[in-house]
Kinemage of the C-alpha trace (Angstrom):
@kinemage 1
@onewidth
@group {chain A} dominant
@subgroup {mainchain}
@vectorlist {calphas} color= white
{ca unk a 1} P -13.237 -41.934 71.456
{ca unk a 2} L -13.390 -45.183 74.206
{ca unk a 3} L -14.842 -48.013 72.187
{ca unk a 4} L -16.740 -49.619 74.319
{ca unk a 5} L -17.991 -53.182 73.718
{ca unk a 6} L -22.188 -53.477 72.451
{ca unk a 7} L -24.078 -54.262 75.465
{ca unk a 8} L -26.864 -52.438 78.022
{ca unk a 9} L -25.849 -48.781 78.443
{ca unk a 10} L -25.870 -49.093 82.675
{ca unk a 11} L -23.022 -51.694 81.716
{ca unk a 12} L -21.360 -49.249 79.038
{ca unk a 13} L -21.546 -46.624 82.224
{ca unk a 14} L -20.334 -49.205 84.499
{ca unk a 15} L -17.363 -49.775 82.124
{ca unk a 16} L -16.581 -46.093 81.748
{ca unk a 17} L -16.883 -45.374 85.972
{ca unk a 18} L -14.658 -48.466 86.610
{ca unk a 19} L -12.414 -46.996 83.567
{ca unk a 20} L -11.996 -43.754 84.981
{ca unk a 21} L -11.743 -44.656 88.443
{ca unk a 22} L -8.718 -47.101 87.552
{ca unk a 23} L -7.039 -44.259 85.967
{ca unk a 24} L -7.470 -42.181 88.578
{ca unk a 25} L -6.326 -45.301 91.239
{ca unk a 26} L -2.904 -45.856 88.899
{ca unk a 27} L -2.332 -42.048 89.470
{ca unk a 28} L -3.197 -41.526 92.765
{ca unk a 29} L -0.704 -44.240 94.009
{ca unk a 30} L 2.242 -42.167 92.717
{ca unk a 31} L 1.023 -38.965 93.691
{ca unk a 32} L 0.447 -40.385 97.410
{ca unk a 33} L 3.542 -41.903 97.126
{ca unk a 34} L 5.594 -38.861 96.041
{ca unk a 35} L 3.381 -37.167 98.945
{ca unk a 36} L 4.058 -39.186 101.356
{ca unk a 37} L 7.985 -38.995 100.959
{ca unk a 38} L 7.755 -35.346 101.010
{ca unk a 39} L 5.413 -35.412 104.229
{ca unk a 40} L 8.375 -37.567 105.936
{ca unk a 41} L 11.259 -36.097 105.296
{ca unk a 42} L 8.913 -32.398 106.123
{ca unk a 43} L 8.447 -34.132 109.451
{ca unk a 44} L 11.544 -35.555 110.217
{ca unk a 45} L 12.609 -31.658 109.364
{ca unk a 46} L 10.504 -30.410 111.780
{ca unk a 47} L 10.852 -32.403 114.612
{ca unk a 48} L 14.870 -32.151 114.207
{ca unk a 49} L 14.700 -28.371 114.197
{ca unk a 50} L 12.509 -28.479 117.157
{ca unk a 51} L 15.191 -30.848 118.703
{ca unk a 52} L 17.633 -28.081 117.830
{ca unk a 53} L 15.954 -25.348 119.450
{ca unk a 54} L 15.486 -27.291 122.804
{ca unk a 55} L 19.592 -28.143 122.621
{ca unk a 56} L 19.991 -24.191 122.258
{ca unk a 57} L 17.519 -23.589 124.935
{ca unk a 58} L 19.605 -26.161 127.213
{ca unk a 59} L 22.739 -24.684 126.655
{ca unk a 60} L 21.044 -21.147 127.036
{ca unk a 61} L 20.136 -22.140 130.395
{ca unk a 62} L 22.924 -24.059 131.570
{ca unk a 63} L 25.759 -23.329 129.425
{ca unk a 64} L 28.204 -25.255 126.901
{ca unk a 65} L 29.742 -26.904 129.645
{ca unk a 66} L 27.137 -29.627 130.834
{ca unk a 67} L 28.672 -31.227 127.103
{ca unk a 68} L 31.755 -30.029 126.761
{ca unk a 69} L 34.254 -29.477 129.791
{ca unk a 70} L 36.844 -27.757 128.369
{ca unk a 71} L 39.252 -27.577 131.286
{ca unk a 72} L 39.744 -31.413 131.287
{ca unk a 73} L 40.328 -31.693 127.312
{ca unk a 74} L 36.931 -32.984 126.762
{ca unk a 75} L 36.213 -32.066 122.953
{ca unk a 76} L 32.715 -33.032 122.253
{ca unk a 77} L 30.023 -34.575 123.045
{ca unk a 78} L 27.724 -37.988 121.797
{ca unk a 79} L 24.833 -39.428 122.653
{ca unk a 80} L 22.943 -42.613 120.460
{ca unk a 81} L 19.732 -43.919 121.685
{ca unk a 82} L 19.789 -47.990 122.001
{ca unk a 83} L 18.656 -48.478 118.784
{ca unk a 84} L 20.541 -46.420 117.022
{ca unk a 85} L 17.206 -44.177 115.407
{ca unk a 86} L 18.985 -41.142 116.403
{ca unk a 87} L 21.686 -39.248 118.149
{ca unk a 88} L 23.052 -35.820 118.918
{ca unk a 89} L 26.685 -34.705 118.903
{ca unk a 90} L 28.126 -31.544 120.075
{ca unk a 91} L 31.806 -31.032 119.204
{ca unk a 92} L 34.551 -27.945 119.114
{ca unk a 93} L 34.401 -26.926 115.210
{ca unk a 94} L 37.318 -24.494 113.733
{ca unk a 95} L 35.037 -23.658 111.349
{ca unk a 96} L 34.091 -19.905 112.107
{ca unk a 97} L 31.606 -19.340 109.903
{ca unk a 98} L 27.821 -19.630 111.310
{ca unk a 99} L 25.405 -21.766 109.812
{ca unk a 100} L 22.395 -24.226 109.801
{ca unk a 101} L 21.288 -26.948 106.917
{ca unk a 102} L 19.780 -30.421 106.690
{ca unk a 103} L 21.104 -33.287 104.577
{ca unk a 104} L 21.263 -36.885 104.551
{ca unk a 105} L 24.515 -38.337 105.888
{ca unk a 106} L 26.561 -41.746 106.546
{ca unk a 107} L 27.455 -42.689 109.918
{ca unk a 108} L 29.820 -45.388 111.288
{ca unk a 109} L 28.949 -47.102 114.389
{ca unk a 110} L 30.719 -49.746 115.974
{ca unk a 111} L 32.162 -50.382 112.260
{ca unk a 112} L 28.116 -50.488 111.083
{ca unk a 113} L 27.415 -47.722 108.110
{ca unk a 114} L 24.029 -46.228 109.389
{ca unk a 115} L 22.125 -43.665 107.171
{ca unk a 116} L 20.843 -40.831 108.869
{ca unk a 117} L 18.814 -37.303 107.895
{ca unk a 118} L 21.053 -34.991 109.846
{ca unk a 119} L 20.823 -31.755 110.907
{ca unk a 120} L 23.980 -29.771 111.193
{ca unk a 121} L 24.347 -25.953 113.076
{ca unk a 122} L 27.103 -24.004 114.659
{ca unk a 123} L 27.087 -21.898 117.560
{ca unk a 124} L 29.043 -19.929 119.166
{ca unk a 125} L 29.929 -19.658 122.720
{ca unk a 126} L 32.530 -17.425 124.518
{ca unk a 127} L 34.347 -17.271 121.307
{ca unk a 128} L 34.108 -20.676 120.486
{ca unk a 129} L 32.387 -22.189 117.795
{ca unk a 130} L 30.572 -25.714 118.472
{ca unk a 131} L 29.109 -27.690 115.976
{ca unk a 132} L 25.807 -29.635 117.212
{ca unk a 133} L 24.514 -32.414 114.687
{ca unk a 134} L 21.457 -34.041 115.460
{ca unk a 135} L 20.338 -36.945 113.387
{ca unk a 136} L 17.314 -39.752 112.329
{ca unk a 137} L 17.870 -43.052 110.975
{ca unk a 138} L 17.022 -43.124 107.376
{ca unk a 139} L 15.208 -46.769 108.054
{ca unk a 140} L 12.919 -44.664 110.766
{ca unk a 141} L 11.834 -42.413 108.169
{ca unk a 142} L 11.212 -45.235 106.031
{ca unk a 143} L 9.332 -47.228 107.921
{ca unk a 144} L 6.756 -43.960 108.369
{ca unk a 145} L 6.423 -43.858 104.984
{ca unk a 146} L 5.899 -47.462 104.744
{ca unk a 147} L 3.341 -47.335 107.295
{ca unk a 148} L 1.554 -44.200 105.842
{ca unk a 149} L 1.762 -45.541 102.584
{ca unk a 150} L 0.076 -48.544 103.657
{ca unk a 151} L -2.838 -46.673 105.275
{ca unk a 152} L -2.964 -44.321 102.221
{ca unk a 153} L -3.096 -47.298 100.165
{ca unk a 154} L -5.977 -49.402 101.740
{ca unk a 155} L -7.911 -46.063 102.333
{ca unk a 156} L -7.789 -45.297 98.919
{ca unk a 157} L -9.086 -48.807 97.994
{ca unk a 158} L -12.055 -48.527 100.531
{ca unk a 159} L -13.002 -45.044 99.068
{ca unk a 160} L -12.728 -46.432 95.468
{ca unk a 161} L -15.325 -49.332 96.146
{ca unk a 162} L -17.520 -47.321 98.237
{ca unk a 163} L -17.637 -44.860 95.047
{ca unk a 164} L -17.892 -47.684 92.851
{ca unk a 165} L -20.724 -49.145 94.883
{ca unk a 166} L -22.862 -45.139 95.434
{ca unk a 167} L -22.114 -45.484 91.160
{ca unk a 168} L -23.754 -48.493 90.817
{ca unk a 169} L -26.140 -47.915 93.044
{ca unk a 170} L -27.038 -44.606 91.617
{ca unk a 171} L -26.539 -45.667 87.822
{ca unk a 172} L -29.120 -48.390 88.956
{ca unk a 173} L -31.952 -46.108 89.913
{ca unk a 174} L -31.277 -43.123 86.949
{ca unk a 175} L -31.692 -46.206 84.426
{ca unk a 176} L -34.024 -48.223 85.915
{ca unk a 177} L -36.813 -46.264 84.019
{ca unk a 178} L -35.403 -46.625 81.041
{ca unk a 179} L -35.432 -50.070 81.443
{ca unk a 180} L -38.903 -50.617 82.405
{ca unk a 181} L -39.561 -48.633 78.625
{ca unk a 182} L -37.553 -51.047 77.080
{ca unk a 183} L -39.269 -53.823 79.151
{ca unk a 184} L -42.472 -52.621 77.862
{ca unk a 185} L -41.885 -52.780 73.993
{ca unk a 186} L -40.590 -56.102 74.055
{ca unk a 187} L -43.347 -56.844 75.587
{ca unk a 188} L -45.429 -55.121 72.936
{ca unk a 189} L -46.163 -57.631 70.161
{ca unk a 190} L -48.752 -55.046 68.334
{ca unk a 191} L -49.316 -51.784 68.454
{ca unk a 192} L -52.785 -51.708 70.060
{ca unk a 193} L -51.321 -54.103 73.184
{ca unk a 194} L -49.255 -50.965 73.847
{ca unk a 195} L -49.522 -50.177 77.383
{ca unk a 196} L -49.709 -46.079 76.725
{ca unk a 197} L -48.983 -45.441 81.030
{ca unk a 198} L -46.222 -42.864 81.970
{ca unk a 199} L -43.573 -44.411 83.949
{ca unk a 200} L -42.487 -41.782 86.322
{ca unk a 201} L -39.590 -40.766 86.327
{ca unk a 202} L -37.353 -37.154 87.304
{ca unk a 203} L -34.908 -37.643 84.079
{ca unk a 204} L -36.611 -35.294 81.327
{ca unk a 205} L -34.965 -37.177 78.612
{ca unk a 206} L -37.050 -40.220 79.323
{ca unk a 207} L -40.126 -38.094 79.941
{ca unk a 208} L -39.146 -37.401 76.442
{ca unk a 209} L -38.499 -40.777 75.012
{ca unk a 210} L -41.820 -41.681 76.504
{ca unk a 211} L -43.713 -39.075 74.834
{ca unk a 212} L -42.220 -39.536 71.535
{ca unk a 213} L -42.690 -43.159 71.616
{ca unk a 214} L -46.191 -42.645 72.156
{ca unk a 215} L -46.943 -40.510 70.041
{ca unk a 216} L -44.669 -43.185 67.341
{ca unk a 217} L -47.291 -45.662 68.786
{ca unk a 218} L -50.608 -44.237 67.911
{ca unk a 219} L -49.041 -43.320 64.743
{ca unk a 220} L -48.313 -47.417 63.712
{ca unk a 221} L -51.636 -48.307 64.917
{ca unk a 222} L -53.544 -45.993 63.032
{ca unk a 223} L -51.492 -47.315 60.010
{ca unk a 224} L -51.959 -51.227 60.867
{ca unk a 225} L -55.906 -50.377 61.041
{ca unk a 226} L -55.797 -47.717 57.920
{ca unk a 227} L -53.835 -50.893 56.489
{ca unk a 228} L -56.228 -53.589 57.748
{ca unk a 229} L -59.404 -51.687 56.367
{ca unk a 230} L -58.126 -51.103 53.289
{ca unk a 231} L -56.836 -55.096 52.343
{ca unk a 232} L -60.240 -55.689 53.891
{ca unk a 233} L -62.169 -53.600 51.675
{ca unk a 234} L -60.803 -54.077 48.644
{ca unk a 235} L -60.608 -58.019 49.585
{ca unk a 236} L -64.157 -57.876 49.586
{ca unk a 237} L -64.937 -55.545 47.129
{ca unk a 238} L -62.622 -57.850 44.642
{ca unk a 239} L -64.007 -61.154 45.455
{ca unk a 240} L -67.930 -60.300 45.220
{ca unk a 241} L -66.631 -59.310 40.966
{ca unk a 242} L -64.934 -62.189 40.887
{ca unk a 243} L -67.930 -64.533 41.668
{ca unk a 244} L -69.714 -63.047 39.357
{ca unk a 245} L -67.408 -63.472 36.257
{ca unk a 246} L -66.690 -66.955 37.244
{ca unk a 247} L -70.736 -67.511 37.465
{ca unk a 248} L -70.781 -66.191 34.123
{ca unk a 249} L -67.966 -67.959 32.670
{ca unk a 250} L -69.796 -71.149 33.999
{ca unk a 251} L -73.244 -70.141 32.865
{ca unk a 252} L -71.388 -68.973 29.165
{ca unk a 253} L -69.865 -72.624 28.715
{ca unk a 254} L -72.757 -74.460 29.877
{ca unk a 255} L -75.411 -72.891 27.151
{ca unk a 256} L -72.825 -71.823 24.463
{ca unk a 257} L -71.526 -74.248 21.879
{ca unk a 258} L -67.210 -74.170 21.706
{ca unk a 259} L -64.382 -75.235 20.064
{ca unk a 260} L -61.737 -77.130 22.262
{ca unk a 261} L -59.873 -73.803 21.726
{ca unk a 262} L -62.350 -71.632 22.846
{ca unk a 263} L -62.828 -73.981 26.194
{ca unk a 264} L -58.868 -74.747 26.615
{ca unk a 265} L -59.336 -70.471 26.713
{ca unk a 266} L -62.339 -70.421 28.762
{ca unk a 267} L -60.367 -73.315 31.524
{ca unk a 268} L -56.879 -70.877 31.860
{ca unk a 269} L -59.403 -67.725 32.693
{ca unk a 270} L -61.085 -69.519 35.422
{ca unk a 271} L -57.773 -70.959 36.333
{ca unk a 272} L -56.341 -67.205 36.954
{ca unk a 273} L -59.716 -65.991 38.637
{ca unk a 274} L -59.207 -68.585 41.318
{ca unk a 275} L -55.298 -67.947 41.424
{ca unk a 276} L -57.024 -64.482 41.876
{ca unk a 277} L -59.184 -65.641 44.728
{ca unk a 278} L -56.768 -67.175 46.426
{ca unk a 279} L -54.362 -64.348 46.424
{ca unk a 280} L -57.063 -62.573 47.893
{ca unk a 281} L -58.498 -64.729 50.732
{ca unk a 282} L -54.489 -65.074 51.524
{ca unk a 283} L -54.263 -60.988 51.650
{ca unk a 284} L -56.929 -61.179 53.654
{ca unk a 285} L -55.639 -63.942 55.846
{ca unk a 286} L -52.873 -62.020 56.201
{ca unk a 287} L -54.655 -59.220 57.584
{ca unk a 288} L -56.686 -60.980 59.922
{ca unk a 289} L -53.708 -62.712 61.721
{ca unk a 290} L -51.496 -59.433 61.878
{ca unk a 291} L -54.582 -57.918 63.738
{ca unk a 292} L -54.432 -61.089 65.936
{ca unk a 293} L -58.177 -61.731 65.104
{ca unk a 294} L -57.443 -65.621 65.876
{ca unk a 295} L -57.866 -67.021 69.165
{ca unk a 296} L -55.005 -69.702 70.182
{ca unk a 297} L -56.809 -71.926 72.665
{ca unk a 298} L -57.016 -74.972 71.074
{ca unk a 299} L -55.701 -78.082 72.301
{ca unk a 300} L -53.559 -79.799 69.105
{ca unk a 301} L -51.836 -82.789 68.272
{ca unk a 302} L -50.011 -82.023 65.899
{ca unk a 303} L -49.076 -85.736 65.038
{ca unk a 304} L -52.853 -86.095 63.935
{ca unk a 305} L -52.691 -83.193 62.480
{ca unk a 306} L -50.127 -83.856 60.453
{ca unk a 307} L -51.851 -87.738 59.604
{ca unk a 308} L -54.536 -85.839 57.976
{ca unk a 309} L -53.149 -83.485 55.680
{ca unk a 310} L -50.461 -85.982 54.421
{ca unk a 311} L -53.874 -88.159 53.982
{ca unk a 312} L -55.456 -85.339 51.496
{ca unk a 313} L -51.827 -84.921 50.001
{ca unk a 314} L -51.197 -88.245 49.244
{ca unk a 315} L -53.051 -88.834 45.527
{ca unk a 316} L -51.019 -85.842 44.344
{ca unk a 317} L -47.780 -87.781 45.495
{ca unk a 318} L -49.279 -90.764 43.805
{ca unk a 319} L -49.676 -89.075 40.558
{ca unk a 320} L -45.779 -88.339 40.760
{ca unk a 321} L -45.027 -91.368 42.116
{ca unk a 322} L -43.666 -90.046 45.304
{ca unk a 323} L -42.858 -91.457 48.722
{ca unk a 324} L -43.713 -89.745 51.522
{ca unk a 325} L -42.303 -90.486 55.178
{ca unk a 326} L -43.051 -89.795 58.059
{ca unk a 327} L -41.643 -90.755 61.544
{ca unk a 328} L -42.799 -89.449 64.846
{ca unk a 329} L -40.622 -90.344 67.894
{ca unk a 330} L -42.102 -87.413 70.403
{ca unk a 331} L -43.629 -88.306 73.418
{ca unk a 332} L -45.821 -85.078 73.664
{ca unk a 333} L -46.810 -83.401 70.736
{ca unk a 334} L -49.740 -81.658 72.022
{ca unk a 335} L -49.409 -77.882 70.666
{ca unk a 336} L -51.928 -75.068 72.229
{ca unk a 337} L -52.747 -72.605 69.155
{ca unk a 338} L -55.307 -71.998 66.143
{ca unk a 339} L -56.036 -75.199 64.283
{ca unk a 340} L -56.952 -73.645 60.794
{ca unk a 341} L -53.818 -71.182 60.826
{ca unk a 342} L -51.852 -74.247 61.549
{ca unk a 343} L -53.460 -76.411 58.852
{ca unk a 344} L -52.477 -73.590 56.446
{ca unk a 345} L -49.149 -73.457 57.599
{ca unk a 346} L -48.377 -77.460 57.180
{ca unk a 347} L -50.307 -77.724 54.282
{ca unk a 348} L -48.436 -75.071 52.599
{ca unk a 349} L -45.007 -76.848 53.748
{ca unk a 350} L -46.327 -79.935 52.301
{ca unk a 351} L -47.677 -78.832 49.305
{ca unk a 352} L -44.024 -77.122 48.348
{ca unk a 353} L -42.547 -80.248 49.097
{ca unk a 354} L -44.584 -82.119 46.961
{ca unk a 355} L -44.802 -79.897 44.180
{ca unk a 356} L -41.155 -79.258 43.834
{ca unk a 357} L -40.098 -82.873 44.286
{ca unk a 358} L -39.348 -84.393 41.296
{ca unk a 359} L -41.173 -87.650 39.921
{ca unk a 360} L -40.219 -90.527 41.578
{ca unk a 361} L -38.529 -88.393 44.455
{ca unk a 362} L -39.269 -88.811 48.249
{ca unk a 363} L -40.681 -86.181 51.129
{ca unk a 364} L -39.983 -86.739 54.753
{ca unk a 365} L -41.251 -85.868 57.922
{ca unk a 366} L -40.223 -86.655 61.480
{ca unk a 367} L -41.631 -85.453 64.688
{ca unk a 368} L -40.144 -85.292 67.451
{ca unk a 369} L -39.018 -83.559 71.230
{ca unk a 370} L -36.118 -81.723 71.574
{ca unk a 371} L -34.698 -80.033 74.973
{ca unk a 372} L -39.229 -79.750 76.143
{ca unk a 373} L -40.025 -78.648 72.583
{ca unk a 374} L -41.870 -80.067 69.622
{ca unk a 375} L -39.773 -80.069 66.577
{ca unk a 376} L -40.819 -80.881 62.936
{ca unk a 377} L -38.294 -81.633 59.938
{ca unk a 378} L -39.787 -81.579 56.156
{ca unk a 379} L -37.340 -82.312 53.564
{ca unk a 380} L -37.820 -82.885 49.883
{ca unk a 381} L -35.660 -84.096 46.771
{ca unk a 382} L -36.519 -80.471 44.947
{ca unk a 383} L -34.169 -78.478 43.353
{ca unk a 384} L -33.486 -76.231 46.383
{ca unk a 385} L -32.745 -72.556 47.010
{ca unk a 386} L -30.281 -70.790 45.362
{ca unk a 387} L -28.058 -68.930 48.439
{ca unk a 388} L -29.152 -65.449 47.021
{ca unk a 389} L -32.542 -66.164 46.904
{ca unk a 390} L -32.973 -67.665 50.441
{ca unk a 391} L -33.276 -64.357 52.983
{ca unk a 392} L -35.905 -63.277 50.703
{ca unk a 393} L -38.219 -66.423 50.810
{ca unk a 394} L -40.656 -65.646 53.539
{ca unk a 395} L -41.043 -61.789 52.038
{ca unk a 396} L -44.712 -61.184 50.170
{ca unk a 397} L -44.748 -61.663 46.240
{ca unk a 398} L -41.158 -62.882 46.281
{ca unk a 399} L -41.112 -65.929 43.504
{ca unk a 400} L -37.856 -67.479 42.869
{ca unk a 401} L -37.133 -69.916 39.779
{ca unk a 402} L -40.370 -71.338 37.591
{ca unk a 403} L -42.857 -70.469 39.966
{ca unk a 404} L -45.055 -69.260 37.458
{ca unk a 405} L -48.184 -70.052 38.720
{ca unk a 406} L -47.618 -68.105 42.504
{ca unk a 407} L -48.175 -65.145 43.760
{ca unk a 408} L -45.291 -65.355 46.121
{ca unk a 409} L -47.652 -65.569 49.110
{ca unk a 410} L -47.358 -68.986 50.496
{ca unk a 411} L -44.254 -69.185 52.554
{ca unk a 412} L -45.082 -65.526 53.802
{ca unk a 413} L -48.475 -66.874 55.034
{ca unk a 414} L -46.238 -69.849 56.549
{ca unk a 415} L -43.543 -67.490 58.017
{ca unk a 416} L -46.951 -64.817 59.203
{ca unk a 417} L -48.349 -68.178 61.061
{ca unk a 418} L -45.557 -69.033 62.788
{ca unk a 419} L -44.467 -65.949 64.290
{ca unk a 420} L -47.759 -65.640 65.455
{ca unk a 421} L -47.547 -68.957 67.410
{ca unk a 422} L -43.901 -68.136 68.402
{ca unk a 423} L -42.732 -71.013 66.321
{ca unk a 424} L -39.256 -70.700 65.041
{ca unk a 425} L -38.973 -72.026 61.541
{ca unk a 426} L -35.375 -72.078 60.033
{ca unk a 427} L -34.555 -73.489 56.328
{ca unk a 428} L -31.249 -75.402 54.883
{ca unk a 429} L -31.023 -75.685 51.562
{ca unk a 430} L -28.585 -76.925 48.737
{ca unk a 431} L -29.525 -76.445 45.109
{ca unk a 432} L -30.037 -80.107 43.496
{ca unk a 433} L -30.263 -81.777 46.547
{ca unk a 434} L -33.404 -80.067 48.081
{ca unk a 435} L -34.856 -77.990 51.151
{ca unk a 436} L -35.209 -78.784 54.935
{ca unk a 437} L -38.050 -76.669 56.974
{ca unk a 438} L -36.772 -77.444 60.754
{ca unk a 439} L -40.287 -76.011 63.122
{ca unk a 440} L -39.063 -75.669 66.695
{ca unk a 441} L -42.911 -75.569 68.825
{ca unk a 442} L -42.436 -74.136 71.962
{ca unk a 443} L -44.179 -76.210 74.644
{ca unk a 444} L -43.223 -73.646 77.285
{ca unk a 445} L -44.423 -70.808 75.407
{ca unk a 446} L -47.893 -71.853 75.830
């Protein structure tokens, strides 16, 4: 199995075309080069057998003795061309025996060693045997090789990015409707913005995708809107009891006579129907913004924003003898979004400061702009987040330590605003130092 690094697959396809193709490159270029020898020395083969025949045709026609004169002693026969690429020799042998073969042979000439492919053949005429040689320089046949090798060479590496280019190009066009699909769920930030069109395409298997996708689609919005109903109904069916016990519970304590036991009783059960309320109006909340019921067209400044809540915040700090900071360096802090959602969301920030900073302790805030973005930093002196605890924080009716009196909902309703705003909220924490919200507010989102 190729492991193949995590990235798009018309890169992974890429990868394995380029792969392959250099494979096949690396073996091509010693099969063409085993080839190619073989083609030269066939041809150098050829063409000195056909050079054979014509000798035997020319001494056919005019005899042995246009080489060899025997009547004045003459032996044999040489003849090299200027260059020394090849020769032919025609000598007297006393060898009787008949014969024709090709091999490759050392020459001297003019005290030079000189490698030649030879062919070698006897004949006999009149009774005589003559041997004929006929011969190419080795270098010649080289040089051929060279030159073919060359051309096989730079063919080969034409051929191979042509390929790669028709792969590319092809690879391209085969995925390019799969990526509009994936194009179109990242685009999708809830099911019923789902944009349910076929993209056409002749690949079944993303006919196929499509389908099932769809079909996955109408099946998650008919659960977020099963989901919303229900939290809506029973929202609403819970909080019309709930008024009515606490009306009662008023009206019982106002005309009945108690003992400061019976009222310190009466106090925690109103206490727990508005923990009760809340948790409910925050369910509900909850619902609401996940159906994207809130428009996001307001015009806020956050630094105001922020001046007011710390303004309703500050007798609780006062109480605890707090001090609470805040410094605001940005030159634009003008956020587009939902004004309530985003008072809940920095009041809840606040509030957790506050409540989990000790007596005496300090909370700070700074505001400021950071690479065209808003960014907000709330620290407190609390006890922090243990390490374990803090990937579960923003998850519903998750309470860590003391938190007694929660429901777990409040960073969830925090961490349910912000995405909905496309505000990135990261947390640092150290346990007995305290916790850092960092808010990044995307200007350019908006």
């Amino acid at each position: 199995m190729i492991l193949l690094p995590k990235t798009k697959l018309k890169n992974q396809l890429a990868l394995i075309n380029a792969f392959s193709k250099a494979i096949i490159f690396i073996v091509a270029i010693f099969v063409i080069s085993w080839a190619v020898r073989v083609i030269s020395i066939n041809e150098t083969d050829d063409q000195l057998i056909q050079k054979l025949d014509q000798v035997y045709e020319l001494i056919e026609t005019n005899g042995i003795d246009v080489f060899i004169d025997n009547e004045t002693n003459n032996q044999g026969f040489g003849s090299y061309n200027i260059l020394k690429e090849e020769y032919i020799s025609i000598e007297t042998s006393i060898d009787t025996l008949l014969y024709e073969y090709i091999a490759d042979q050392k020459r001297e000439i003019d005290s030079d060693i000189y490698d030649y492919r030879v062919i070698s053949a006897t004949i006999s005429v009149d009774e005589q045997v003559y041997l004929i040689e006929i011969g190419k320089s080795i270098y010649t046949i080289i040089s051929f090789e060279q030159k073919l090798k060359s051309f096989a060479f730079y063919l080969l590496i034409f051929l191979l990015l042509i390929s790669i280019f028709i792969d590319l190009s092809i690879t391209q066009i085969l995925l390019r409707p799969f990526g509009k699909i994936i194009d179109k769920l990242k685009n999708t930030q809830h099911p019923k913005q789902f944009d349910y069109s076929i993209i056409q395409t002749r690949t079944s298997d993303f006919m196929y995708l499509q389908e099932s996708i769809a079909l996955l689609m109408h099946q998650i919005e008919e659960a977020f809107e099963s989901e919303r109903e229900f939290i809506g109904n029973v929202s609403h069916e819970l909080l019309t009891p709930i008024s009515i016990i606490r009306i009662k519970l008023d009206n019982f304590s106002e005309n009945t006579q108690l003992s400061d036991d019976d009222l310190r009783k009466l106090y925690e059960a109103k206490t727990t129907l508005s923990r009760l309320t809340k948790m409910v109006r925050s369910l509900l909340l909850l619902s609401r913004i996940e159906n994207k019921e809130y428009l996001k067209n307001e015009n806020i400044v956050l630094s105001l924003l922020l001046s007011e809540i710390l303004t309703e915040f500050q007798d609780r700090a006062d109480l605890k003898q707090q001090q609470i900071t805040f410094k605001n360096t940005s030159k634009k802090d003008s956020f587009k979004g939902n004004s309530e959602l985003l008072r809940i969301l920095l009041s809840n920030l606040i509030s957790n400061a506050i409540k989990y900073t000790p007596e005496k302790g300090s909370v700070s805030l700074s505001l400021e702009n950071e690479k065209g973005n808003i960014v907000l930093n709330i620290s407190d002196d609390g006890p922090g987040i243990d390490q374990k605890e803090r990937p579960y924080i923003f998850d519903r009716f998750k309470k860590f330590g003391k938190q007694k009196e929660s429901f777990g909902l409040g960073l969830a309703l925090v961490k349910q605003i912000a995405d909905y705003h496309s505000i990135k909220i990261d947390v640092s924490s150290s346990q007995k130092i305290g916790t850092h919200f960092h808010l990044v507010f995307s200007i350019k989102a908006d």
